[in-house]
C-alpha positions as CSV (number, residue, x, y, z in Angstrom):
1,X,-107.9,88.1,117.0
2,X,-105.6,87.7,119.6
3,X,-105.3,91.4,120.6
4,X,-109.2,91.2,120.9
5,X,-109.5,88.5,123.1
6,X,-106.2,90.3,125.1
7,X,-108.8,93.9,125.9
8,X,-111.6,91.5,126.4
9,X,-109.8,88.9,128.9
10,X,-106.8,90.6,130.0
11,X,-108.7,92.4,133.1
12,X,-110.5,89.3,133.9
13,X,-107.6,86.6,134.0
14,X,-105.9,89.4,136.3
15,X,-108.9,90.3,138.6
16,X,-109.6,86.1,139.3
17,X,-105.9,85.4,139.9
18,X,-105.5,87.9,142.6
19,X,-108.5,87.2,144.1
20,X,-106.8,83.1,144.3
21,X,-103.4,83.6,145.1
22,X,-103.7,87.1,147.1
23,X,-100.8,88.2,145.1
24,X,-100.5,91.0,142.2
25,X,-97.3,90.1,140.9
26,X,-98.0,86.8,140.8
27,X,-101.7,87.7,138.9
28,X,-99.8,90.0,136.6
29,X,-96.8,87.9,135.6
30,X,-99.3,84.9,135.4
31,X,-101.4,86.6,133.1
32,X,-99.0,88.0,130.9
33,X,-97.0,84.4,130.1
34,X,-100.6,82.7,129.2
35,X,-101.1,85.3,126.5
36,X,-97.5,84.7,125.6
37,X,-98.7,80.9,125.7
38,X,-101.8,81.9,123.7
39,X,-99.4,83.8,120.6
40,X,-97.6,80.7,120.5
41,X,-100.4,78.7,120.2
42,X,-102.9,80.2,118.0
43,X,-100.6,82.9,116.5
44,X,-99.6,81.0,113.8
45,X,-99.5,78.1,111.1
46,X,-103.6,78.5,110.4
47,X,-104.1,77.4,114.2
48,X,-107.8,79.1,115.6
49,X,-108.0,80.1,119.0
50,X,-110.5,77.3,121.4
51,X,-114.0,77.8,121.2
52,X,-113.5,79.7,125.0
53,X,-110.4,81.4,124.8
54,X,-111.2,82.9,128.2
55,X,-111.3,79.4,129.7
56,X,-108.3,79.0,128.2
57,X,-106.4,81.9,129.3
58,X,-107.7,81.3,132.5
59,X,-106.6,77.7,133.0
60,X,-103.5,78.0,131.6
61,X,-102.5,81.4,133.6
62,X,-103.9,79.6,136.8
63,X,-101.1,76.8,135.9
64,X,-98.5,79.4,135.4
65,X,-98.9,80.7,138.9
66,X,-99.1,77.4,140.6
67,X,-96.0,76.6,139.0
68,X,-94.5,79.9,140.0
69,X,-95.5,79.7,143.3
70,X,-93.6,75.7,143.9
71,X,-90.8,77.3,142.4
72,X,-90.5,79.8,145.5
73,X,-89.2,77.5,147.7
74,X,-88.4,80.6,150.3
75,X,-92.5,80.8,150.4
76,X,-93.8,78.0,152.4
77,X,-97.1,79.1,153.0
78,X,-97.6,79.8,149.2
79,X,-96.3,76.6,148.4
80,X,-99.1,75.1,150.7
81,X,-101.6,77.2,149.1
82,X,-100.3,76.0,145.4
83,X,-100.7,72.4,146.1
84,X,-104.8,73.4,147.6
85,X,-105.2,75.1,144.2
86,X,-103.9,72.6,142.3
87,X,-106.2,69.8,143.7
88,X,-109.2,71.9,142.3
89,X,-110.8,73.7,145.3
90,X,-111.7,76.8,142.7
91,X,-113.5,77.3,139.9
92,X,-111.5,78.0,136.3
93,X,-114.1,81.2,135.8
94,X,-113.7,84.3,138.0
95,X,-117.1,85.4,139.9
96,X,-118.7,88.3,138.7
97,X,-117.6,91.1,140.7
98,X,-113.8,89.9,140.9
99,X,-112.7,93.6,138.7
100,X,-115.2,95.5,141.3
101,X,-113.1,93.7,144.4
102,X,-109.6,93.9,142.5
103,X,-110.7,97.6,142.5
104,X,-111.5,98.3,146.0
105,X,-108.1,96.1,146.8
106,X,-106.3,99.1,144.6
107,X,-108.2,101.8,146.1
108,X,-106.9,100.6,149.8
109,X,-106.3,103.5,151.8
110,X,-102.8,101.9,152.7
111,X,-101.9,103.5,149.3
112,X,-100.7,106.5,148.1
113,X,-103.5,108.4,146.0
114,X,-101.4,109.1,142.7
115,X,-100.6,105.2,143.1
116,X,-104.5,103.9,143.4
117,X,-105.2,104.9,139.8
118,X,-101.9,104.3,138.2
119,X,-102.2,100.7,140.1
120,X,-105.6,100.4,139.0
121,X,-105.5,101.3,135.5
122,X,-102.7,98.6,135.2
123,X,-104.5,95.6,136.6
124,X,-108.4,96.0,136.2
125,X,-107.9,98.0,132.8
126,X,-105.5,96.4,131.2
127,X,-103.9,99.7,130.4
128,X,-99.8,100.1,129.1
129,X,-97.7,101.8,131.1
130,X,-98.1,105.1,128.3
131,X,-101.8,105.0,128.4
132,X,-101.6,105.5,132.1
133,X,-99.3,108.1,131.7
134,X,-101.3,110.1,128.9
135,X,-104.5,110.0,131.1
136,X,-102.7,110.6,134.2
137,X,-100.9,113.7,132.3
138,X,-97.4,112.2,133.6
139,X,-94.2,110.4,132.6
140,X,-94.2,106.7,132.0
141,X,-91.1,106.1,134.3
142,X,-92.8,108.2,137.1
143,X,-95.9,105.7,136.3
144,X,-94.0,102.8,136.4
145,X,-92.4,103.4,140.0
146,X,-95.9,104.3,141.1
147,X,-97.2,100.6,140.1
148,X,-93.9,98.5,141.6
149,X,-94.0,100.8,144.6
150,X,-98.3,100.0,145.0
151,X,-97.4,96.6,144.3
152,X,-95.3,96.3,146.7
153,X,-97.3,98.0,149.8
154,X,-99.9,95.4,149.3
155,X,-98.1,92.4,149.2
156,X,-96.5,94.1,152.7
157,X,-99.2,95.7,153.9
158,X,-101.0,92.4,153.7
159,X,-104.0,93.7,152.0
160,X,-107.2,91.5,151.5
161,X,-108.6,91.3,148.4
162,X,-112.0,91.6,149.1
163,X,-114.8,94.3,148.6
164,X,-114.9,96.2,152.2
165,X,-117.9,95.9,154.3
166,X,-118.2,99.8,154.6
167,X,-118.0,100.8,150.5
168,X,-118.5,104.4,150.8
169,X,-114.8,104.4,152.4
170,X,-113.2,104.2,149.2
171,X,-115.9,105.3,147.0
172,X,-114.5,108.4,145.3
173,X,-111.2,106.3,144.2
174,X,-113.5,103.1,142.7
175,X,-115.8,106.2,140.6
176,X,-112.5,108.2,139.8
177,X,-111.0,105.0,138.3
178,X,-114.1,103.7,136.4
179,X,-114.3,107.1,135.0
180,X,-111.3,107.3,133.7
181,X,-111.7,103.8,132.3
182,X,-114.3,105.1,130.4
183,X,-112.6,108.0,129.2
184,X,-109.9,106.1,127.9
185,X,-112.2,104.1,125.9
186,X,-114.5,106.8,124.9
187,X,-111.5,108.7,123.6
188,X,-107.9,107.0,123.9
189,X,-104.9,108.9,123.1
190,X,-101.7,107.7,121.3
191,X,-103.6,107.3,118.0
192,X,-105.8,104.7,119.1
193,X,-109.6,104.4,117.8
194,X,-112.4,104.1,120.3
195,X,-112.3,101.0,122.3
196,X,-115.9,99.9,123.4
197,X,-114.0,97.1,125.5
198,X,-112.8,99.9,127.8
199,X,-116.6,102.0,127.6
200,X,-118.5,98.7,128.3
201,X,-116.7,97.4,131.0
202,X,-116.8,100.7,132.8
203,X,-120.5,100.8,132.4
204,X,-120.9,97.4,133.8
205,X,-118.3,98.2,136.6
206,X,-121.0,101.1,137.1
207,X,-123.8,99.0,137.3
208,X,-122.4,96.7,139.8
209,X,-121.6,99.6,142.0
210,X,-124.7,101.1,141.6
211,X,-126.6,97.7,142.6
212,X,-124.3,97.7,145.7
213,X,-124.7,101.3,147.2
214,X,-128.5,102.1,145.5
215,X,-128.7,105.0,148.0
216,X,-125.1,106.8,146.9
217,X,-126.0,109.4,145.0
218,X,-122.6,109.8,143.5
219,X,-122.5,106.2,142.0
220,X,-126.0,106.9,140.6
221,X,-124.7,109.8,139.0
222,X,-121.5,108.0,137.2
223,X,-123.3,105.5,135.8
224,X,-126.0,108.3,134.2
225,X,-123.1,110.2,133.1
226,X,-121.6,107.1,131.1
227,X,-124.6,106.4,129.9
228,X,-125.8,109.9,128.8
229,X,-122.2,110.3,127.0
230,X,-122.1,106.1,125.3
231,X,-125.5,107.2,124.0
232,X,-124.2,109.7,121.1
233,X,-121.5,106.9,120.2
234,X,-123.3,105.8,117.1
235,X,-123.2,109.7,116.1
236,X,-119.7,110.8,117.2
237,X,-117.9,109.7,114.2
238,X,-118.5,110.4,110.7
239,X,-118.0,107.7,107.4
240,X,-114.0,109.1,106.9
241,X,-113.3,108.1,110.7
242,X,-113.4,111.7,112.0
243,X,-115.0,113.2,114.9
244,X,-118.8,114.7,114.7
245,X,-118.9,117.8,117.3
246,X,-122.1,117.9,118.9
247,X,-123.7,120.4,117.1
248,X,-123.0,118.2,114.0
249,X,-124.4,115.1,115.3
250,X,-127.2,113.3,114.0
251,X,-129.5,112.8,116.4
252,X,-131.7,110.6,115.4
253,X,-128.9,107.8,115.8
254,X,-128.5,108.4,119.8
255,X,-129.1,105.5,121.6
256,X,-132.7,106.4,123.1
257,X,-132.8,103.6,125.8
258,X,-129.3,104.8,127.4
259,X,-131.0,108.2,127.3
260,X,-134.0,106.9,129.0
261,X,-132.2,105.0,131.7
262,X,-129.6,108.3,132.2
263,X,-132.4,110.6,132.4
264,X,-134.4,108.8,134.9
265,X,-131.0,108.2,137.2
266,X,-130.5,112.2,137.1
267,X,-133.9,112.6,138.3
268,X,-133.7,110.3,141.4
269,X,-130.3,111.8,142.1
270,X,-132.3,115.4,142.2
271,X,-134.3,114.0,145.1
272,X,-130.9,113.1,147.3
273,X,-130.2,116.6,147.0
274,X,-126.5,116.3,147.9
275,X,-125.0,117.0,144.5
276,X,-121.7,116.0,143.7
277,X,-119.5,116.5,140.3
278,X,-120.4,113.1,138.6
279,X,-124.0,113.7,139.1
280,X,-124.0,117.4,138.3
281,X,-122.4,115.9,135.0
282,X,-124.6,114.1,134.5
283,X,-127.2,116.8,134.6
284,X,-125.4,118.7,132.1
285,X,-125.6,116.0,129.8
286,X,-129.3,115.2,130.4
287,X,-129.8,118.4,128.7
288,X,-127.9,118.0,125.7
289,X,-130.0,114.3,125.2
290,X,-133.5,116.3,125.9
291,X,-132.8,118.6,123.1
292,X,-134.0,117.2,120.1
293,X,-131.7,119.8,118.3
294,X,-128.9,121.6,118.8
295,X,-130.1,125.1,118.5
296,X,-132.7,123.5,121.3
297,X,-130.0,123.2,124.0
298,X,-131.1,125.4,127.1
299,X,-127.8,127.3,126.8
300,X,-128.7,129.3,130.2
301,X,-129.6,126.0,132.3
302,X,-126.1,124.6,131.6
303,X,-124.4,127.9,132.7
304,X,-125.5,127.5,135.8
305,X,-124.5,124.0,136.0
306,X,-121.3,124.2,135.2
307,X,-120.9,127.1,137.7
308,X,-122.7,124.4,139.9
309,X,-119.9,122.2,138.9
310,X,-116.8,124.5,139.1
311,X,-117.9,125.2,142.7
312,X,-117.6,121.7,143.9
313,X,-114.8,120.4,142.0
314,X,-112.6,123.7,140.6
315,X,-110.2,122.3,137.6
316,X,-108.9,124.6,134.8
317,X,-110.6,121.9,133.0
318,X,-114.2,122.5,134.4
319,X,-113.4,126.5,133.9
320,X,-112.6,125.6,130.2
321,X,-115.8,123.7,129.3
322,X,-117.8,126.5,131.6
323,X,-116.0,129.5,129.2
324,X,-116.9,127.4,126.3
325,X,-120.9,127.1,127.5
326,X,-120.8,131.0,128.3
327,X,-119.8,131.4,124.4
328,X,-123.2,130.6,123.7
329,X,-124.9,132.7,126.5
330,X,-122.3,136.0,126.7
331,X,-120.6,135.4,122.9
332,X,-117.5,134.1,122.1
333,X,-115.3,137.7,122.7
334,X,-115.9,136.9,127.0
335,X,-115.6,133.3,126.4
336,X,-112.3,133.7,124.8
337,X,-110.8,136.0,127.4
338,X,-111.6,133.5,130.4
339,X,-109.9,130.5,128.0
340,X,-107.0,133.1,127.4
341,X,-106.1,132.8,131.4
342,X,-106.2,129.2,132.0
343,X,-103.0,127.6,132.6
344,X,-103.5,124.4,130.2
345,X,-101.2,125.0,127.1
346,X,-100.7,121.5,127.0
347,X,-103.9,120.7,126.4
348,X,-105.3,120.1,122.5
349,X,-109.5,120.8,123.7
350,X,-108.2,124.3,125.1
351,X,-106.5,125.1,121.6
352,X,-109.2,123.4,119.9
353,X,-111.5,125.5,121.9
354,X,-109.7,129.1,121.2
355,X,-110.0,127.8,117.7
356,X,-113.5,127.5,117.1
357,X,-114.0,130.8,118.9
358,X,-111.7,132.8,116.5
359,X,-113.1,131.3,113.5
360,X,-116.3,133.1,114.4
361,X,-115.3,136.5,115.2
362,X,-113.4,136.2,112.2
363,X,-109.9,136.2,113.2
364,X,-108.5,133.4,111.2
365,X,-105.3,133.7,110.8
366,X,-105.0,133.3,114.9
367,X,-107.9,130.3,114.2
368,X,-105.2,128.0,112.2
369,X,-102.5,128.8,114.4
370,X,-104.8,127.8,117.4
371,X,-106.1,124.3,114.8
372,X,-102.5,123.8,114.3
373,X,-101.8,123.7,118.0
374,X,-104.5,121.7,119.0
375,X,-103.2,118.7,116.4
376,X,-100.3,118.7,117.5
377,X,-101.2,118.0,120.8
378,X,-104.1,115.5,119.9
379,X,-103.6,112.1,120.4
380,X,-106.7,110.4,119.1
381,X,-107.5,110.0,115.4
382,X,-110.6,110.8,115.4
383,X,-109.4,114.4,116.6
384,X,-107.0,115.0,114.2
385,X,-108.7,114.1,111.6
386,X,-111.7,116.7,112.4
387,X,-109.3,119.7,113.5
388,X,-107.4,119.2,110.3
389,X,-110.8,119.2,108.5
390,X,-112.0,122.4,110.4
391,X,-108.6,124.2,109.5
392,X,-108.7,123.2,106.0
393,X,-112.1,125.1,105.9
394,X,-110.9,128.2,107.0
395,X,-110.2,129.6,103.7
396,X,-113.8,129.1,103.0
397,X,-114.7,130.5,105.6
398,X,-112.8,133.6,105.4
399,X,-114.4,134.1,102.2
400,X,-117.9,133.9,102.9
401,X,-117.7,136.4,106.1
402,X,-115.8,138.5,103.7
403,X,-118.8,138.2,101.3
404,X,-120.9,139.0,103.7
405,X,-119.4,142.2,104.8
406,X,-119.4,144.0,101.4
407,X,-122.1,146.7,101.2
């Protein structure tokens, strides 16, 4: 119960606090000894959380920093403040877009890039120090740094915590972060299960944005992306807890209203014409949700998308997911030779990629090597369980191509 209401209220007691006392350390440490509070409290001895545990957190985290803040006696101006707060002068509940401004604040230009998303994930996420560093593919100690050195620069930089009059200044950082917010949820590493706190919030965060800047394509085509993608959530994982590719999926269990709502996004975003990567994503996935079947999918339509994509925004990753498209268009011999050159060895979809390619030109003793790989490196359940599924079929396999070879 407790680690619940921690992923639902964790990013909202941070978001308000900052906003209040102008102070991330202060938010953070604040936040942190209410929820220690709150184990003490309800964590044992039959004792139920309050009917509003997120009243709660917040009251008792707004005391914490009050009481922090008198305690800094070196801080007179804070002091001051403390004593305003404390006579009431704002509410318990954060406003509604206190995440969206906490983000902007960690988006500052002030900052060093590879610090925005590390400092961001922290605070507005709610994210460990390892979770950053999985989806950030680096070290928790270089993380770490990255967040105390942030920190610091706004504290000395005096940066507001407010939402900027001119958004589109620090757009791409507020959509890179919200994406990877979702991603995180949609698919967490260190064998964690999906966490619709982390997908939900990034769709709302989404929304907001959208509702502020209606006439940026790019935030239209995030929140059809997360949309298009939460809509097969229902389908994506199977009775045993393992993960349904999307040839596998069932269909009929999509959400259809998501689909609608993505869909009609893509299509206003075809009228800026000024694509960019989240909305071209978002096209690709508009055409996997318009087939009604997979052996519907206009294979040739998304080829040209993703070479759409890879022009704007280049990755190894964007080349992998184009190779495995091209599979289906050129066969799996050219696709494989294009995944053979990437440089991402540490990366389980590019094993788990080779894999599924082998398997159907029949060389499967390369196939489990390539499975074996690819769950190893996996970090998500889900994964593991499917890869190991998928090698353990190989045999199977193997036997009915050979079957099918004899004259």
């Amino acid at each position: 119960m407790i680690a619940a209401v921690f992923r639902d209220e964790w990013p909202r007691v941070v978001a308000a606090l900052a906003r209040r006392f102008g102070d991330l350390d202060v938010a953070e440490e604040a936040a942190s000894e209410a929820f220690v509070a709150a184990m003490a409290a309800w964590g044992g001895n039959g004792a139920q959380p309050p009917p509003n545990p997120g009243g709660w957190l917040m009251t008792t985290a707004t005391r914490k920093a009050i009481d922090r803040l008198r305690r800094e006696h070196r801080r007179e101006a804070k002091h001051a403040e403390a004593e305003r707060l404390a006579a009431g002068a704002a509410p318990v509940h954060a406003i509604e877009d206190d995440q969206l401004r906490l983000i902007f604040t960690c988006t500052h230009p002030a900052l060093a890039p590879e610090a925005r998303l590390a400092l961001t994930l922290r605070l507005v996420a709610g994210l460990s120090v390892d979770e950053i560093a999985r989806a950030l593919l680096s070290s928790p100690a270089a993380i770490a740094r990255r967040i105390t050195r942030a920190k610091t620069k706004v504290r000395a930089a005096h940066i507001p915590f407010v939402v900027p009059e001119r958004l589109s200044e620090r757009l791409d950082g507020v959509l890179s972060v919200i994406y990877l917010i979702f991603n995180e949820g949609y698919l967490p590493g260190g064998g964690r299960e999906l966490r619709v706190d982390l997908t939900d919030e990034a769709i709302r965060l989404a929304r907001l944005l959208h509702d502020l800047l209606p006439d940026a394509p790019e935030a239209s085509g995030l929140l059809a992306l997360l949309l298009l993608v939460d809509a097969r959530r229902p389908a994506r994982v199977d009775a045993s807890g393992a993960l349904v590719t999307l040839d596998q999926q069932d269909r009929s269990k999509w959400n259809p209203a998501f689909i609608a709502e993505g869909q009609a996004l893509v299509r206003a975003c075809v009228e800026y014409n000024r694509p960019g990567p989240y909305q071209i994503q978002a096209a690709i996935n508009a055409v996997h949700s318009a087939a009604c079947r997979f052996g519907d999918t206009d294979w040739s339509v998304l080829a040209t998308l993703y070479d759409q994509l890879y022009e704007v925004h280049p990755t190894p990753v964007v080349a992998l997911n184009r190779a495995v498209v091209s599979a289906e268009v050129d066969g799996p011999d050219a696709a494989l030779a294009t995944i053979d050159q990437l440089a991402l060895d540490d990366y389980h979809a590019l094993h788990a990629a080779r894999a599924e390619l082998l398997r159907r030109i029949g060389r499967i003793d390369a196939a489990e090597r390539a499975y074996t790989r690819a769950i190893e490196l996996a970090g998500n359940p889900a994964e593991i369980r499917h890869l190991t599924r998928r090698r353990g079929e190989l045999a199977t396999h193997a036997a009915a191509r050979l079957a099918t070879e004899r004259p």
